[in-house]
Structure formats: structure tokens, C-alpha cells
N, C-alpha and C positions, 0 to 999 in steps of 0.2 A: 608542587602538587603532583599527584598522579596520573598516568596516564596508559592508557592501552596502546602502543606503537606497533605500527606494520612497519617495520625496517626492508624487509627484501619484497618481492610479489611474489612467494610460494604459501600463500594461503593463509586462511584463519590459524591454520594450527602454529605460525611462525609469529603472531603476536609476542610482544612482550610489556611489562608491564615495567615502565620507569618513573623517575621523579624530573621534571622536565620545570619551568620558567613558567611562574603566572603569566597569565596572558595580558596585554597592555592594551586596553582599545582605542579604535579611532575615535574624531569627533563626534559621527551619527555612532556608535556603538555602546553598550551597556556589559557590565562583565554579570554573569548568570552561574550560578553556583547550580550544579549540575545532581540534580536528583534519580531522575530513572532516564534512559537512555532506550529507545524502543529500535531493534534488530530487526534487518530484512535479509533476505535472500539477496540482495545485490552487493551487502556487506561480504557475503564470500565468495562477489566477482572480483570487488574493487581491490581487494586483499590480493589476489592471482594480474591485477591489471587488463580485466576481460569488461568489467565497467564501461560506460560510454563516456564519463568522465576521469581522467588516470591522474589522481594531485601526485604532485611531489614527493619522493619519499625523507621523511619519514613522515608518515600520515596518522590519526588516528579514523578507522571506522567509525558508524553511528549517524543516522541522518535526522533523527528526530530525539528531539530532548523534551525536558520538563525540569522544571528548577524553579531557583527564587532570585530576584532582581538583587544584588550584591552591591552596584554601584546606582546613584540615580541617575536619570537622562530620560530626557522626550516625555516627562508626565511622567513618567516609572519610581516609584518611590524603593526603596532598598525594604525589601522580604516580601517584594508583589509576586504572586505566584504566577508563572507563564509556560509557555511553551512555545516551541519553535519547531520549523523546518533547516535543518543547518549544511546540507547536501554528504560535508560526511566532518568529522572531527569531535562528535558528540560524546565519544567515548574518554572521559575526561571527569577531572574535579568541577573545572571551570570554563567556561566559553566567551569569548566576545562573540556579542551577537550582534548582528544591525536591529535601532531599537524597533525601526517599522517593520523586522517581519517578525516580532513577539505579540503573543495572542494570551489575553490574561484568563487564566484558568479560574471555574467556580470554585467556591470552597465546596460544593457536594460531588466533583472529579479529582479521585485520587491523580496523586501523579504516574502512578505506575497505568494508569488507562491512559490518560492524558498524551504518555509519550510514546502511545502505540497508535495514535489516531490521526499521524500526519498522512502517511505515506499512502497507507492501503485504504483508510476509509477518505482521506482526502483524495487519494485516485479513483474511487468510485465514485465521489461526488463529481466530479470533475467530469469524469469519463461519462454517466448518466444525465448527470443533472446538464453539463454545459454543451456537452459536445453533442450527444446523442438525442438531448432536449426528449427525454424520455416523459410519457404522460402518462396520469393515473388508468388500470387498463389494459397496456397495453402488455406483450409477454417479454420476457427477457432471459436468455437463455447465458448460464454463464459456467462456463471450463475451468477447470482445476477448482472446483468448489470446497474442498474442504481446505484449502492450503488457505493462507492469511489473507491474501489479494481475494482470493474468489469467495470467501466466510463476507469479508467486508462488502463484497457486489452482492451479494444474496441480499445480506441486512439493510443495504441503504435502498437498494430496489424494492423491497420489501415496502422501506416507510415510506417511500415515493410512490405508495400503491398498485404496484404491479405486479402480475404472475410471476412466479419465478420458475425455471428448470432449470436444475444445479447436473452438470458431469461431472463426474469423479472416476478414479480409478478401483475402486472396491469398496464393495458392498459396504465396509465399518467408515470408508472417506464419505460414501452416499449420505449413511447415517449423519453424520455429522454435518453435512449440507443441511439436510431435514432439519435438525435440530435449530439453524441458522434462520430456518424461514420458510426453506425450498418449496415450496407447491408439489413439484414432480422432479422424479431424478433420470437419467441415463449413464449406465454404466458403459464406459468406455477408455481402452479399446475393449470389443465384444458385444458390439452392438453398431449398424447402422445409423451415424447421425444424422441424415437425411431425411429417413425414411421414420426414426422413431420421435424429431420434433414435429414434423409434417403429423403422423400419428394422434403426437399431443396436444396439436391445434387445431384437430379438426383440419389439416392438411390446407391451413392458410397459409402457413408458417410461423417465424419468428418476428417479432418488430424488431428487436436490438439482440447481438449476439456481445456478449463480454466477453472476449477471448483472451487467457492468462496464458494458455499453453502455447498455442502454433503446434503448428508441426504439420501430422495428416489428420487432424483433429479441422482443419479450418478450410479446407475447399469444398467438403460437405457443409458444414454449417454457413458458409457462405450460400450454398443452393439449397439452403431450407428457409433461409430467409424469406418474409412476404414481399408481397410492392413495395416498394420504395421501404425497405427495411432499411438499418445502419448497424456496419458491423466496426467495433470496436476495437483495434489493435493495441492490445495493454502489455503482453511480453510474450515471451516466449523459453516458457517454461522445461518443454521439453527437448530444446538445446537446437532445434530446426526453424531455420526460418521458411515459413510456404513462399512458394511460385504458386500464384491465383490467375488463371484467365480473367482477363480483366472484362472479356466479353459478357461475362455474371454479371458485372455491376448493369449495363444498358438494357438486358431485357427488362428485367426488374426493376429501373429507374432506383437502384439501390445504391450506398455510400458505403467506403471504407474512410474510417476517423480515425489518427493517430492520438493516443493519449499520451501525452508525453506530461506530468503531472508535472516532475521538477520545472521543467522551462517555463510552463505554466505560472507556477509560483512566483518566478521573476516577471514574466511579460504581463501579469494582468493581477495586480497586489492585493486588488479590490476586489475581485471575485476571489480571490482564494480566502481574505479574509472573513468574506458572509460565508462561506461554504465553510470555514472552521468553526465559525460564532453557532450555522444550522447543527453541525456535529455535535457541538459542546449541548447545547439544548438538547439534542436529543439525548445523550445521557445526563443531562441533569435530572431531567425530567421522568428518566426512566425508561423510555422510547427505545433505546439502544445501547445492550450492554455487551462491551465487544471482551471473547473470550480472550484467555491469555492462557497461553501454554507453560508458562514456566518464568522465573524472573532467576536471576542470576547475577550474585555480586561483580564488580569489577574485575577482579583476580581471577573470574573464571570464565571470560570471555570465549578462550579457545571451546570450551565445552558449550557453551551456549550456541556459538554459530557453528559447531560443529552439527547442533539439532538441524539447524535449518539449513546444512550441507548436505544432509542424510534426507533431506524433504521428509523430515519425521514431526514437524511442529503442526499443530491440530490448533493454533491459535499465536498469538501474540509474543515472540519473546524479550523480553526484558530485562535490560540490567537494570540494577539498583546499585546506587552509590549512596 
């Protein structure tokens, strides 16, 4: 079968594409015939070794898939359509998967959606719904919004009833915030974070900050936060990790919340699973149609994550096999 291999860590562009050994599963495992394969940004960490998880080489990228059940196991009958979270090796004809962390797709969720809705709309559920225990109401202010993390914080804040104030880098990233949901936008850098959410809220501040970026983007938005606000640390985009006075959190009776979605996924099986089942509803139903920038056969992965090495993707990219 096929496969996308990272042989050395010099990057996406050092892929190569070989004919490798089906995969043989354990007893709790299913083999899953590999339909679209959804790309993130951290595919062109893990590629370089800059990941916070480094597998063995030879590796294949890819953390979320969609496919159809090939073997049977654990109730799965062979051609059930599913999707997974698989940390990275999705990039493939076929996968063994473990069968408890397969989530069976509607038939009205293409797969090409399906396999872009683990990582960034399940880290917003995660990061909103569990961590930040966000209510209908209240504001939610979220950085790097047009990129695929901050599109998916915009749209699930959104159906979880909340204000939303989308940052982005220029005006055409703004727009495309907007389009996502956004309430109000701030352009930055080029504007005061502080002073122009305070501005927004009627100078209460923020309830919840979604921060994608870091950097000098997050000790302001830290001090625009209201009482007992909660700020969200989901990555850090623009390659800086802040130093925060930690003396912010006490006046404020305020929280910093790490989201760590993957470890998530394994420490707590059952909230990850309703938080994909609320996802899937919401696009079956219509509620949430998550954009997708581009899809891209197997053979042309180097270009694919090359999009979202350039931080040039305005939504979702996807292989298709």
C-alpha cells in the first residue's frame, strides 16, 4: 500500500511517497481504509522534529482521518464509515486503529469534513466547552482567527451562544473571521489589545481569551480580561512563547487553562467522544459548516503542507486518497 514517509526531519518538503507492508492489527484494533486525511500546522513541526511528540523515523504525518471499517471488531461491521483521531501516521492507504477511539460518521458528513474536524473544532470544543466552561452570553475573544484553529474558536463559540472578537493579522484575515461568525474584529499588531477589547466591552473586558498565537499578543490580553475571566493557552503560533506576571491572575481572581486536546483525547475518552458526536450534529443538521481551503491527493502532500507552512490556508486542508 501507499504511503507518505518522513524519512529524515528536514521538513514537509522531504516526504516521500513509497509502497510499505499492510498494517497488521492488535486485538482491540480494526484496520480502516483511509479516505481523506485532515493536515494541521503541527504536521510541519513533526516533519522538522519541533512537535512535542518526535515518533520514530520513518514516520508518516496526518492526525485525523476518515475512512471505512475494512476489518470487523468491537460492533464495527466492514464498510461502517468513521473517523478518528490517530496522533500522526494518517497519511496512508490504511491504518489500524484502536476500535474505541472510532467515531462513526453520518451518512449526511462527507469525509472530506469529517476528517478536518478532529483537531481544531475538537480543540475548540475542548478548550470552550470543558475547560473554560464557557456560557451562553458571555464574550470570547479569540487570536489568529482566520487561520484553521481560530475559524473553528469563532464557529463553536458562536453555537455555544457567545460574543465573539476575532484578531487577525490584516484586514482580508479580519474578513474572513467575520465571515466565520465574528461579532467584532481587532487588527493586530497595529492596534492596542487592551485598550481596544476593554473598548468592545464596554471596558468590562473579556470572559474567555482563545489564544492560538502567544507571543506579545497575550500579556495584553491577559489585562483586558474581566473578574475572574479564563485565558486559554491553545499554541503558539507566532513561534514566541510569553513570560506572563503571574501577579495578573490574583488581582482579577483570573485562570490560565492549558489545552492540551491530544492528551485530552486519551485521559478522558468519554468527553472527547460527546464532544465529537455534538460536532457531527452540528454539521449534520446544518449548524456548522467548517470551511476547507483546498484538498489534495496523496502524491501531493509536499504542496499541501507546504500551504500551511506559508500560514497561507483560510480553512481546512485535506488529502484525499
Amino acid at each position: 500500500m501507499r504511503a507518505a514517509l518522513c524519512k529524515s526531519l528536514d521538513g514537509p518538503s522531504a516526504l516521500e511517497l513509497a509502497d510499505i507492508p499492510e498494517p497488521q492489527p492488535r486485538p482491540d484494533e480494526v484496520i480502516v481504509r483511509v479516505k481523506a486525511v485532515g493536515l494541521n500546522f503541527a504536521d510541519t513541526l513533526i516533519t522538522r522534529g519541533k512537535y512535542q511528540h518526535k515518533p520514530d523515523l520513518p514516520f508518516s504525518p496526518g492526525a485525523e482521518i476518515a475512512g471505512v471499517v475494512e476489518t470487523a471488531g468491537a460492533g464495527l461491521s466492514p464498510g461502517t464509515r468513521v473517523m478518528a483521531y490517530v496522533n500522526y501516521g494518517g497519511a496512508r492507504e490504511k491504518v489500524a486503529v484502536r476500535a474505541s477511539d472510532l467515531v462513526t460518521i453520518p451518512d449526511s458528513v462527507s469525509d472530506t469534513i469529517a476528517a478536518g474536524l478532529s483537531v481544531t473544532y475538537g480543540t475548540a470544543l475542548h478548550g470552550l466547552n470543558d475547560r473554560a466552561q464557557l456560557e451562553s452570553g458571555e464574550t470570547v475573544v479569540v487570536t489568529g482567527a482566520a487561520g484553521g484553529a481560530g475559524q473553528a474558536a469563532v464557529e463553536v463559540a458562536k453555537l455555544m451562544g457567545a460574543r465573539v472578537i476575532a484578531v487577525a493579522s490584516s484586514p482580508e484575515k479580519l474578513q474572513i473571521a467575520k465571515h466565520s461568525g465574528a461579532d467584532e474584529t481587532i487588527l493586530f499588531p497595529g492596534s492596542d489589545l487592551k485598550q481596544s477589547v476593554r473598548a468592545l466591552t464596554g471596558g468590562n473586558g473579556a470572559d474567555v481569551i482563545y489564544d492560538c498565537i502567544g507571543g506579545e499578543a497575550a500579556e495584553p490580553l491577559v489585562r483586558a480580561l474581566t473578574w475572574q475571566g479564563r485565558y486559554l493557552v491553545v499554541g503558539f503560533a507566532s513561534g514566541e512563547i510569553p513570560r506572563i506576571p503571574i501577579n495578573l491572575l490574583l488581582v482579577k481572581g483570573t485562570a490560565m487553562l492549558g489545552v492540551f486536546w491530544g492528551e485530552s483525547v486519551r485521559r478522558a475518552t468519554r468527553a472527547h467522544a460527546a464532544n465529537m458526536a455534538r460536532l457531527l450534529d452540528w454539521v449534520a443538521v446544518g449548524k456548522l459548516a467548517p470551511r476547507i481551503h483546498g484538498t489534495f491527493p496523496l502524491e501531493r502532500i509536499t504542496e499541501a503542507l507546504a500551504v500551511l507552512d506559508r500560514r497561507e490556508a483560510t480553512g481546512k486542508v485535506v488529502l484525499t486518497i
